[in-house]
N, C-alpha and C positions, 0 to 999 in steps of 0.2 A: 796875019794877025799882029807880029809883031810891031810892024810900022803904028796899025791902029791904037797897039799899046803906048806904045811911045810918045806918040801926039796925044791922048787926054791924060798921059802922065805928064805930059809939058805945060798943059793949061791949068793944071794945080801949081806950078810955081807961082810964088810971091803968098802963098797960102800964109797966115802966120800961125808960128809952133803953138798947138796947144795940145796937150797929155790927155789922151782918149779920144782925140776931136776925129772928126772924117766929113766933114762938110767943104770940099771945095770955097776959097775967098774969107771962110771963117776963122778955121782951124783944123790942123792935123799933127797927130806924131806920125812916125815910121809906118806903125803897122796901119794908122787912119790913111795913110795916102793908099796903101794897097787894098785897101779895103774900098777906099773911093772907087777909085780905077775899075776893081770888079763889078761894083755897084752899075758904071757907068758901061761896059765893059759886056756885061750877063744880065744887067736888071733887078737881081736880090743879091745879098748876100749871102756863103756858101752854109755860117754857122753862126752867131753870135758869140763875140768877143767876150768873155769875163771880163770886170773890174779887175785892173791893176793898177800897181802904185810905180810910180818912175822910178824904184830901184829893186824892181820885182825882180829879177836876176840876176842878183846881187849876192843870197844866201841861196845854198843848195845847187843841187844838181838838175834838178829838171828841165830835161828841154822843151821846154810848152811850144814857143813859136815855131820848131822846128818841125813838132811832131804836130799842131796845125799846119804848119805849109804839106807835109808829108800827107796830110788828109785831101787838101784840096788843089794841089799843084803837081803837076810829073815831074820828078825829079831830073835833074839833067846827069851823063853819065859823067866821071872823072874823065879831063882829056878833049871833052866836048867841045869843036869849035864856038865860039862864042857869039851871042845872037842878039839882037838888040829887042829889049821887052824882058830880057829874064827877070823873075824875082830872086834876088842876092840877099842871101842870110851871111851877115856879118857877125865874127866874134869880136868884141873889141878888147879882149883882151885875153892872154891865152891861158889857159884853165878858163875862162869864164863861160856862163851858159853865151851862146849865139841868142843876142837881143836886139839888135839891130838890122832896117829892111831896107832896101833902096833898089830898082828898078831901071836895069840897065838900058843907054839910051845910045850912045853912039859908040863903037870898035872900032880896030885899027888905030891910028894915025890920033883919033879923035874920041877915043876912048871916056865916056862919062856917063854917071848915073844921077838919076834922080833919086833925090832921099828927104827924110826932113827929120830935123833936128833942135834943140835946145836953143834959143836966144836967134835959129836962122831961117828956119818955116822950112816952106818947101824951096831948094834952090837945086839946079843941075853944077853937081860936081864933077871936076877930074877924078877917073877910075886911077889915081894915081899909087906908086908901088906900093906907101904904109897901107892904103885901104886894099886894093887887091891881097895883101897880105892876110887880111881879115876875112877876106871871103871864105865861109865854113860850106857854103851848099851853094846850087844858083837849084832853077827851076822854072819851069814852063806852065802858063795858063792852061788850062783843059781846052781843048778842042772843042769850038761851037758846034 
């Protein structure tokens, strides 16, 4: 499954950023790209997203996105070789809630995920050390 994750998270590149979106070509943020993916992935999606605002984890403590992926994804153990397809919850900043998603695409050597972002849409990044830095959780699709 992972490979199959991989490949329709590659054909959302060049997506461009827009805040709530999940329409492959149109728009997405973070959490729209994984939510595409699913959609494409399983057929429905798992829950319905609430309305938020781009600095929804900003104030407070709650972990929303964490404790969504914790609903609908297996979590990976600490230590776990690394697998290409995971979903990666980044913290970007440390005390800060984990608000950020991106979808692990190539390990080793060649190490990079797909994510999408503010001003850059969907693009495949380097898993490079400041971002590995940030990774709070990774996690695994449900098994078809």
């Amino acid at each position: 499954m992972s490979a199959a994750v991989v490949a329709v998270a590659r054909r959302w590149i060049g997506t461009p950023y827009v805040h709530q979106g999940s329409v492959r070509g149109a728009g997405a943020d973070c959490l729209g790209l994984v939510r595409g993916v699913w959609r494409e992935m399983y057929g429905g999606e798992p829950e319905a997203a609430p309305a938020y605002t781009p600095d929804w984890g900003e104030a407070g403590r709650c972990e929303l996105l964490w404790a969504a992926a914790l609903r609908n994804l297996r979590p990976v153990e600490p230590g776990a070789p690394e697998a290409p397809g995971e979903v990666l919850l980044f913290r970007m900043r440390q005390g800060a809630v984990a608000k950020h998603l991106g979808i692990r695409a190539g390990i080793g050597a060649a190490t990079s995920f797909i994510h999408a972002y503010d001003r850059h849409g969907v693009v495949e990044s380097p898993l490079s050390a400041p971002w590995r830095a940030r990774i709070a959780a990774r996690f695994l699709w449900p098994q078809a």
